[in-house]
VOGU-3710 file (C-alpha; in Angstrom, 3 decimals, decimal comma):
1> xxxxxxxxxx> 0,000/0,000/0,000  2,799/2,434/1,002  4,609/1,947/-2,769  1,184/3,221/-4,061  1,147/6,670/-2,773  3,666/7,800/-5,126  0,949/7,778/-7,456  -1,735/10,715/-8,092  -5,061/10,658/-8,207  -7,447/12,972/-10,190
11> xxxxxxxxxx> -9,067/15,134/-6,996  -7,920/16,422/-3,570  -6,462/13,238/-1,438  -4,501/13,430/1,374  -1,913/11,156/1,456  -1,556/11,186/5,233  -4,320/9,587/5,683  -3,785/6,160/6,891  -6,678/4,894/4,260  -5,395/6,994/1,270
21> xxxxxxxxxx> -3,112/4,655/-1,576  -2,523/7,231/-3,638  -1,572/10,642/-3,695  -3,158/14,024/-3,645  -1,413/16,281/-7,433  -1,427/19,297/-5,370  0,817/18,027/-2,175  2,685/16,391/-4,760  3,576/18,661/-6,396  4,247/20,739/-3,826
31> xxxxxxxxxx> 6,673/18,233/-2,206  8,129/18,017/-5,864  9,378/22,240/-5,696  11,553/21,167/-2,817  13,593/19,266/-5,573  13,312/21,991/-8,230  16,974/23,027/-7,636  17,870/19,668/-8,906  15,204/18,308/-10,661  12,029/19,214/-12,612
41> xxxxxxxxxx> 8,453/18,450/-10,981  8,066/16,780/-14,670  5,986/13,472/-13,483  3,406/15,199/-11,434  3,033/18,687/-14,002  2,776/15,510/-16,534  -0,342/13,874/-14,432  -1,886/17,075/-14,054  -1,852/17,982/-17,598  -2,782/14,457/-18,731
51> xxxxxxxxxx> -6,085/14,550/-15,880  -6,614/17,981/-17,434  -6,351/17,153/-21,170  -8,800/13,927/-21,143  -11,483/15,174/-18,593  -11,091/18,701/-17,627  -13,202/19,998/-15,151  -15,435/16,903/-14,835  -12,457/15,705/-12,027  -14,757/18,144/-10,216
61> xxxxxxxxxx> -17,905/16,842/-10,744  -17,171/13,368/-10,827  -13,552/12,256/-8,726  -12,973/14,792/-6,171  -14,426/13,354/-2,664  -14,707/16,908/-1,065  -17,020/17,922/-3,991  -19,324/15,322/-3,208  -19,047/16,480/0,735  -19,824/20,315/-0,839
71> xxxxxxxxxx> -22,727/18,518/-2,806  -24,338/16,273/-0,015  -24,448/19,350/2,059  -26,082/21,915/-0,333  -29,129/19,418/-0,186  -29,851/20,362/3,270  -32,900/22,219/3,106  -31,707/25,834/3,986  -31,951/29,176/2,587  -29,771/29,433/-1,211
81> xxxxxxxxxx> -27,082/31,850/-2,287  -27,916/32,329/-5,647  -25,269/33,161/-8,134  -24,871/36,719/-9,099  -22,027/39,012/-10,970  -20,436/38,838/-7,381  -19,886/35,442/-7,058  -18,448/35,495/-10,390  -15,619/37,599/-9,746  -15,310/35,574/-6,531
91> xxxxxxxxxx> -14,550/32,399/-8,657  -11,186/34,398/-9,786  -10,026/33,842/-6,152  -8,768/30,407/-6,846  -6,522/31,644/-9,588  -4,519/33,520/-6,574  -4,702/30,464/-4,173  -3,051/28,486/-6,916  -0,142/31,281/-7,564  0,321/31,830/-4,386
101> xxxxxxxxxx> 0,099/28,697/-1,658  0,934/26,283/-4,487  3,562/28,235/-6,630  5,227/30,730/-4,432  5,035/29,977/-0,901  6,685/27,016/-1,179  8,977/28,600/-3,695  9,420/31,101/-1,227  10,445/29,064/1,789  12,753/27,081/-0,194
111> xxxxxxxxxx> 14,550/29,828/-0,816  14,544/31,566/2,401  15,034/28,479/5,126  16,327/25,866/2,535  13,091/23,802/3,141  10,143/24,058/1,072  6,637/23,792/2,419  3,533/22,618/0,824  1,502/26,197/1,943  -1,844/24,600/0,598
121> xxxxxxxxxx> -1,642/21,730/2,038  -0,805/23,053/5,754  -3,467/25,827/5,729  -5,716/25,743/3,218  -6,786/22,083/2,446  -9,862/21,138/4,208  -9,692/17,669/2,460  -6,176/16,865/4,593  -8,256/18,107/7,687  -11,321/16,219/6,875
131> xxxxxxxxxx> -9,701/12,672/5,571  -6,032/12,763/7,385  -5,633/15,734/10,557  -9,036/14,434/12,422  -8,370/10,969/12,024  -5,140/10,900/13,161  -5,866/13,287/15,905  -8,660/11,411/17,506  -6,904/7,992/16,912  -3,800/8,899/18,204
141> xxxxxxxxxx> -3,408/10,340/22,228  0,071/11,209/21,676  -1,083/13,544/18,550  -3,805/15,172/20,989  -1,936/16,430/23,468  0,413/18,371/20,794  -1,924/19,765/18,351  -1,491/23,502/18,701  -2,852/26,868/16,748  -2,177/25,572/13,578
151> xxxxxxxxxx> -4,549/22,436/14,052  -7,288/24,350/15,389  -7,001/27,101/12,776  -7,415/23,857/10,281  -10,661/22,777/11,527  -12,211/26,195/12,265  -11,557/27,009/8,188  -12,694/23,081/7,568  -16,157/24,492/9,457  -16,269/27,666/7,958
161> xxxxxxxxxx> -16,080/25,892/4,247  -18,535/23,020/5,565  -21,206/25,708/7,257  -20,930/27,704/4,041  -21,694/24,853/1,884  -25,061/24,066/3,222  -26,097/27,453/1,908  -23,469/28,034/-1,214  -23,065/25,235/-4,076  -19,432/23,960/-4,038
171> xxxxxxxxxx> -18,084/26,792/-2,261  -14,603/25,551/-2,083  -14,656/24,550/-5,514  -15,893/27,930/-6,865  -13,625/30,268/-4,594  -10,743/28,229/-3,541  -9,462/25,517/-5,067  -6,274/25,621/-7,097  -6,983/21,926/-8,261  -10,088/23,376/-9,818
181> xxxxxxxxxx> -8,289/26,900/-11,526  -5,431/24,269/-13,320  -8,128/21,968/-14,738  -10,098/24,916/-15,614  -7,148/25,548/-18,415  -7,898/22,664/-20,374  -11,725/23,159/-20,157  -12,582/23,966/-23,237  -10,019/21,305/-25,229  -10,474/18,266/-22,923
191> xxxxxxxxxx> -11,549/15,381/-25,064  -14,281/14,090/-22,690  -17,299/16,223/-21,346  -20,149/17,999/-22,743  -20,342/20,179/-25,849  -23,125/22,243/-27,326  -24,395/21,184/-31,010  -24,370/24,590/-32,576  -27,186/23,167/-35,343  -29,484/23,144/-32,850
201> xxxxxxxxxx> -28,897/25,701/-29,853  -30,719/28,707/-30,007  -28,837/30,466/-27,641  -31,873/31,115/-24,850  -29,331/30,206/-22,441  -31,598/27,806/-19,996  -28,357/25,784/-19,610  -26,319/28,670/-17,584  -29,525/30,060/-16,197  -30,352/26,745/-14,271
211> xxxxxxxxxx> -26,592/26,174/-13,670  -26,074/26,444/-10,116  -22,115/27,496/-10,856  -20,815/30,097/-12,355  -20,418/29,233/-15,653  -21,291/31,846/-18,518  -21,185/29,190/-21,407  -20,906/25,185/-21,816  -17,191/24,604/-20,887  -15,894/27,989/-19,851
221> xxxxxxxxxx> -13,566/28,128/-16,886  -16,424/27,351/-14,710  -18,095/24,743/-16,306  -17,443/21,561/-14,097  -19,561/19,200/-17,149  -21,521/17,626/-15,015  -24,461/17,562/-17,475  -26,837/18,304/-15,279  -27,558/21,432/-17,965  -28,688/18,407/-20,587
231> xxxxxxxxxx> -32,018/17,970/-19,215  -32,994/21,214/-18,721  -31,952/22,065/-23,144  -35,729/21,876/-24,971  -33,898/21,211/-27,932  -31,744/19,088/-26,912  -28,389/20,804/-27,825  -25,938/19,857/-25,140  -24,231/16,420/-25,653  -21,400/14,341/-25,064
241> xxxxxxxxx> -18,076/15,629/-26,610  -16,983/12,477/-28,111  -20,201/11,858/-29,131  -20,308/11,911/-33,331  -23,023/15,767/-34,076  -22,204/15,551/-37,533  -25,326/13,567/-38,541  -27,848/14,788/-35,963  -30,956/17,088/-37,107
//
C-alpha cells in the first residue's frame, strides 16, 4: 500500500491519511518544488496535464471526494445563495490560491530556510483536515496532546467551508481551489465532457440560467460538465463531446 502513494489521483487526497493509496497532485507537487533546484516536478506537471487534457473539469464533478461532501451538504434544506455578478468575480479567487500557496510559498520558503513547504496543504486544504488531521488526531493520544494553533485554525476554516456549503453550491470549488483553476485551463479542449451542437442551440441560455455554478457558457472556466444542464436544453443541444453531431438534425 505504502509503494502506491507515489501515485496521483485525479481530486484532492490526502496522502496522510492512513486509508489513502494514492496521492493528492497538489501536495505532490508541492513536495516536488523542494527538488526543483535539482530536478524538474516533470511526473506530477505531466499527471496534471494528462487529468486535465482527457477530462477537464469533470475531475470536479465526478472524482474529487470533497465535492461530493460540498454537494451532499447543499441538499440540506436551507436558505440558497444564488449566483450573481459577485460570485463570479469571486470564482477568480482560486486563480490567486493556486499562484500563491501552491507556486510561491513554497517557492518562497525554499529559498529563504532551505526547506520548502507545501503552503496549501498546511493551511488551506480542508480535504487533509477532513480525511487525514481528524483521524489521526482522535486515533492517536500522543497527537492530541500536541496539536497547537495551527490544528485548530485547520478545523475552524474546515467548518467555515462546511457551514458555508449548506447554503453556497461547491463553495470551495468555486472560490478556492487551485486543483479546480489548473483543470479549468484545459476546459474547453479536454476530449471528454459535454459540448453544445451549434445546429441546434438557439442560444436562450436555460443551460447557464439553471446552472447552479458560475459558468457563462458550456465549458468555460467554470463549467465543471456535469451535465446536469442536458435535461434542462428543450432542444436538446448539449451532448457528449466524443459523441459523433455531424449527422444529428
Amino acid at each position: 500500500m505504502g509503494n502506491t502513494k507515489g501515485l496521483c489521483v485525479p481530486g484532492l487526497n490526502c496522502h496522510s491519511c492512513p486509508a489513502a493509496i494514492a496521492a493528492c497532485p497538489l501536495g505532490s507537487f508541492q513536495t516536488a518544488l523542494g527538488d526543483i533546484r535539482t530536478k524538474l516536478p516533470l511526473y506530477v506537471t505531466g499527471i496534471l496535464v494528462l487529468f486535465g487534457v482527457l477530462l477537464g473539469r469533470a475531475v470536479c464533478a465526478f472524482l474529487c471526494p470533497f465535492g461530493l461532501v460540498q454537494d451532499l451538504l447543499y441538499k440540506i434544506p436551507s436558505p440558497k445563495l444564488k449566483k450573481s455578478t459577485a460570485t463570479r468575480r469571486l470564482s477568480l479567487f482560486k486563480y490567486a490560491v493556486l499562484l500563491i500557496f501552491v507556486v510561491y510559498l513554497p517557492l518562497h520558503f525554499l529559498w529563504v530556510s532551505g526547506v520548502s513547504t507545501p503552503a496549501f496543504c498546511k493551511y488551506l486544504c480542508p480535504m487533509g483536515t477532513l480525511q487525514a488531521g481528524i483521524p489521526l488526531v482522535l486515533a492517536n493520544e500522543n497527537l492530541r496532546a500536541i496539536t497547537g494553533v495551527l490544528f485548530q485554525w485547520r478545523l475552524l476554516w474546515l467548518g467555515g467551508i462546511l457551514l458555508a456549503s449548506v447554503f453556497i453550491f461547491r463553495p470551495f470549488c468555486r472560490f478556492l481551489c487551485p486543483l479546480g483553476a489548473i483543470y479549468s485551463l484545459f476546459n474547453k479542449y479536454a476530449f471528454f465532457g459535454i459540448k453544445v451542437n451549434v445546429h441546434r442551440c438557439t442560444g436562450c441560455r436555460s443551460c447557464t440560467n439553471s446552472c447552479k455554478l458560475d459558468a457563462h457558457k458550456i465549458n468555460d472556466r467554470e463549467c465543471i460538465r456535469c451535465g446536469d444542464c442536458r435535461p434542462e436544453c428543450a432542444y436538446k443541444a448539449i451532448v457528449y463531446k466524443r459523441k459523433d453531431i455531424r449527422n444529428e438534425d
